[in-house]
C-alpha positions as CSV (number, residue, x, y, z in Angstrom):
1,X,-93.8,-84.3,25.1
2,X,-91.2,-86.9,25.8
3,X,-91.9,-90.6,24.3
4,X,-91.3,-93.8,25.7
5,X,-88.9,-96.2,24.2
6,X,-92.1,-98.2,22.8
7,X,-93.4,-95.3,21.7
8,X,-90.1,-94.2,20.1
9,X,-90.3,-98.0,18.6
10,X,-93.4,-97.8,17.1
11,X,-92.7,-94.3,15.4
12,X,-89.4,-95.3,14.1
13,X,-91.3,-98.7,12.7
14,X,-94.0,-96.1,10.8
15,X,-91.5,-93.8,9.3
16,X,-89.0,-96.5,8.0
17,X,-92.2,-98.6,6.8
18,X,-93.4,-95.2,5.0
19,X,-90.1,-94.4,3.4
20,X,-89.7,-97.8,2.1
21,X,-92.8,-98.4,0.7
22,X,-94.5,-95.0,0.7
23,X,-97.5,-95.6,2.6
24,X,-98.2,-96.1,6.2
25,X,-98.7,-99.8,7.2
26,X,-101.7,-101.6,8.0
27,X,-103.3,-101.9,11.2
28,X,-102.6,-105.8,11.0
29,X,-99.1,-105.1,9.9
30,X,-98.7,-103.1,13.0
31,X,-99.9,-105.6,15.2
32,X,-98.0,-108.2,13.2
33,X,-94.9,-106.6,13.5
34,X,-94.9,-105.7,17.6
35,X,-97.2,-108.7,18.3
36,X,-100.4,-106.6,19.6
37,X,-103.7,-108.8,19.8
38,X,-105.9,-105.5,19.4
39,X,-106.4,-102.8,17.0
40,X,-107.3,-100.8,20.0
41,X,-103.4,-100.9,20.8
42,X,-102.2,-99.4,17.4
43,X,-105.0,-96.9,17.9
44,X,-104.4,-96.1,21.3
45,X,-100.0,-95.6,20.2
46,X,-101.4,-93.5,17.1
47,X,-103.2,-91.1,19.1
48,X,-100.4,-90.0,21.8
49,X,-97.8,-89.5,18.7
């Protein structure tokens, strides 16, 4: 499967947030950080990865 460049964002964003702090981030952290308005969004990213 070949990723988008937002897709490729968003993954690179979880695995440098996980190596840093060694957990995944938040749902509102996600959304924080890309500026998404819905959870639906992070879910909908966290689904095609």
């Amino acid at each position: 499967m070949k990723l988008t460049p937002k897709q490729k964002s968003f993954l690179a964003y979880v695995s440098r947030y996980m190596d840093d702090w060694g957990r995944a981030p938040s749902f509102d952290e996600i959304c924080a950080h890309f500026g998404f308005r819905s959870y639906n969004t992070v879910t909908t990213y966290l689904k095609t990865l």
